[in-house]
C-alpha positions as CSV (number, residue, x, y, z in Angstrom):
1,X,207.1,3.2,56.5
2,X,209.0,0.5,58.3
3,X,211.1,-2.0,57.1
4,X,208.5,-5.1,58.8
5,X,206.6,-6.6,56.8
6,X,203.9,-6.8,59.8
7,X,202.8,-5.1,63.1
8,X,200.9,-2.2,64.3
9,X,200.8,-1.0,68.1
10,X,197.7,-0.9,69.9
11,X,195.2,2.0,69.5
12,X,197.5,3.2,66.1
13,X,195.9,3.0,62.8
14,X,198.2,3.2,60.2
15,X,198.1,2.2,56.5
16,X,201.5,1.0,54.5
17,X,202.3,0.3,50.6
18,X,201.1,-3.0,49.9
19,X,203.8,-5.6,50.7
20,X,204.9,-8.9,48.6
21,X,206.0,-10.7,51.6
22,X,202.8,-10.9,52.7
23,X,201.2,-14.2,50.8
24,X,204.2,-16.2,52.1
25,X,203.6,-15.0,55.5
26,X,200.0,-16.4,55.1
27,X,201.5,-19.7,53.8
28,X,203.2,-19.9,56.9
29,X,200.7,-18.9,59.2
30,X,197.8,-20.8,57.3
31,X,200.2,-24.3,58.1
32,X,200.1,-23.0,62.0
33,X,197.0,-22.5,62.4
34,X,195.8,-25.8,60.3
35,X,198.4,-27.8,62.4
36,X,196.8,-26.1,65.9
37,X,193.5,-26.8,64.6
38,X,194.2,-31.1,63.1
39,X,195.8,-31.4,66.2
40,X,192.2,-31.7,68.1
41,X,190.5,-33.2,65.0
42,X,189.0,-29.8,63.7
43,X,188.9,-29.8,59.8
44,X,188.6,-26.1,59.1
45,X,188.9,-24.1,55.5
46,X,191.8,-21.2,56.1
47,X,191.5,-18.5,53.6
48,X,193.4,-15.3,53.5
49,X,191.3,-11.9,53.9
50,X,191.7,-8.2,54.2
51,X,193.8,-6.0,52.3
52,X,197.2,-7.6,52.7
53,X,195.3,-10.5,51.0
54,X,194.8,-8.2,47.7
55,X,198.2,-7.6,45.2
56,X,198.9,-4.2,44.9
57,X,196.7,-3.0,47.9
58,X,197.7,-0.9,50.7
59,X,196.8,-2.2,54.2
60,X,197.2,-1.8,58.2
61,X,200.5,-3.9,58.4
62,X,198.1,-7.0,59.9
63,X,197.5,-10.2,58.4
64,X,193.9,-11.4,58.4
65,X,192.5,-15.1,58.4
66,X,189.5,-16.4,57.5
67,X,189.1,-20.0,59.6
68,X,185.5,-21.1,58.5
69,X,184.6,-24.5,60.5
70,X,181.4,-26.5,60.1
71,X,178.9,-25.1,61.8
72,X,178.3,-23.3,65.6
73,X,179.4,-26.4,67.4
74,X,183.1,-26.2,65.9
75,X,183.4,-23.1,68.0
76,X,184.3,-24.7,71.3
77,X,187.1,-26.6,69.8
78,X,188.5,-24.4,67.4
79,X,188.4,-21.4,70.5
80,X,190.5,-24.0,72.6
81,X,192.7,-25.0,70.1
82,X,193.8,-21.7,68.1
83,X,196.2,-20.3,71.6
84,X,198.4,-23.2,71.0
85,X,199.2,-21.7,68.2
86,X,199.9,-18.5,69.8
87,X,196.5,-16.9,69.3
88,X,194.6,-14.7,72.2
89,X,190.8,-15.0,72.0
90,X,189.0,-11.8,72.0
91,X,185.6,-12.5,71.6
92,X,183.1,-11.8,69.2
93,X,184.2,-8.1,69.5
94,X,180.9,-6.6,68.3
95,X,180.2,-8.9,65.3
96,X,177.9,-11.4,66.3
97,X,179.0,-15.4,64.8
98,X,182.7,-14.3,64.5
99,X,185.4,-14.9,66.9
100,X,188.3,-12.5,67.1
101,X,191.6,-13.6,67.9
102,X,195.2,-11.7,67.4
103,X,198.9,-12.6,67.6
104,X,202.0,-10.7,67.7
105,X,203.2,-7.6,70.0
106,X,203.1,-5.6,68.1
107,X,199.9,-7.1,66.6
108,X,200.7,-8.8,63.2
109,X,198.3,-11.2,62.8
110,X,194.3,-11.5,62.7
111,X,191.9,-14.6,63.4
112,X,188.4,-14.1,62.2
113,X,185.9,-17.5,63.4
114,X,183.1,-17.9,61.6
115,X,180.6,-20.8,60.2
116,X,182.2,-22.3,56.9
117,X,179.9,-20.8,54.2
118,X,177.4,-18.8,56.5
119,X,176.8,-15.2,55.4
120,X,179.7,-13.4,57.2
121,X,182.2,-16.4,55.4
122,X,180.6,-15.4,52.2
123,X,180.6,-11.8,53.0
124,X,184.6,-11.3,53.9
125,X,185.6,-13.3,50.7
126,X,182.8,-11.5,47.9
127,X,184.6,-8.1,49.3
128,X,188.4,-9.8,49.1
129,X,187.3,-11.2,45.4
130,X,185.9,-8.2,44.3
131,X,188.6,-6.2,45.5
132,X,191.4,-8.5,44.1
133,X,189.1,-8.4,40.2
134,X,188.3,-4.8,40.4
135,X,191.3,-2.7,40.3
136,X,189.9,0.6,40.3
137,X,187.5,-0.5,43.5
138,X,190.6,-1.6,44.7
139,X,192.2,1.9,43.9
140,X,189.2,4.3,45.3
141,X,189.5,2.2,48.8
142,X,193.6,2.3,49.2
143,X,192.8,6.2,48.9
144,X,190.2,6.1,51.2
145,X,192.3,3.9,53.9
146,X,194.7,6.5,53.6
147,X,192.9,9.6,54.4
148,X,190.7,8.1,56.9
149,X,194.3,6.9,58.7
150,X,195.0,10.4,58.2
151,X,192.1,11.7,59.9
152,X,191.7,8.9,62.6
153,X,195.1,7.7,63.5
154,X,194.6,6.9,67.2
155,X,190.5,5.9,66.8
156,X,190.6,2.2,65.1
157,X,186.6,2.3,65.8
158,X,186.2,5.9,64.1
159,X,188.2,4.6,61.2
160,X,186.3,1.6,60.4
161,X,183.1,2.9,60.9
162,X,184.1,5.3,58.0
163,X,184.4,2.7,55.8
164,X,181.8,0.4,56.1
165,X,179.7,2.6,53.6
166,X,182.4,1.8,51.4
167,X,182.4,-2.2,52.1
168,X,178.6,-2.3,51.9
169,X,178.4,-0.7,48.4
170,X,180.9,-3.3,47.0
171,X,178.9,-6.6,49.1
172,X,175.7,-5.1,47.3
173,X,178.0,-4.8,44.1
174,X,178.3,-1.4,43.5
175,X,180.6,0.4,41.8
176,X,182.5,2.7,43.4
């Protein structure tokens, strides 16, 4: 494991011990991004998602950002105003109503786009809040992270098509 708190090359899934440097390095990058987006009059809820946004969890050494904004039509703005701070756009990258961006070589940090309280805003932060009051979910999906890294260290696609039975039996609030 490396000493970073953050970063993971391209085309390398890896999975680390959870981290307690990561809520302040949301903090800090929540005020970025709020300050990009106020900057061109865009009000937008920032929450923190993914596993580094659960205690105790194991992740992929990337920090993941939920930027919900009112409706479709905050799009446009929040697309051109989320580079300045240091953000790449990358799309909707195969999930239709959410725009990708990242930050970082290596990559460190995540931008997920989506409609403030549309289903994929309420989807990312039912799994992050069941996760974060359901230890033992929260233990059978580290494990799983962990072999799946194992077996698909250089196939990102591979390894998170592997767990999306996983995700969807927690959204439908199952019990692993």
């Amino acid at each position: 494991m490396t000493d970073q708190p953050l970063g993971l090359e391209s085309g390398v899934v890896r999975v680390v011990a959870y981290n307690p440097a990561w809520p302040e390095l949301f903090s800090a990058e929540r005020a970025l991004i709020d300050t990009a987006l106020r900057k061109h009059g865009i009000a937008a809820t920032i929450e923190h998602i993914g596993s580094t946004s659960v205690p105790g969890l194991a992740a992929k050494p990337i920090l993941d950002t939920l930027v919900g904004v009112e409706g479709e039509q905050g799009f446009a703005a929040a697309i051109s105003a989320l580079p300045e701070a240091g953000y790449s756009y990358r799309g909707e990258q195969g999930i239709p109503g959410r725009h990708f961006f990242r930050r970082g070589l290596p990559r460190s940090y995540h931008v997920h786009l989506v409609v403030r309280d549309g289903h994929l805003w309420r989807d990312y932060l039912a799994f992050r809040d069941r996760l974060r009051g359901h230890p033992e979910d929260a233990k059978v999906y580290a494990e799983l992270k962990y072999e799946l890294a194992e077996r698909y260290p250089r196939d990102r696609e591979s390894y998170i098509e592997a767990k999306s039975e996983f995700v969807k039996r927690i959204l439908n609030g199952e019990r692993k």
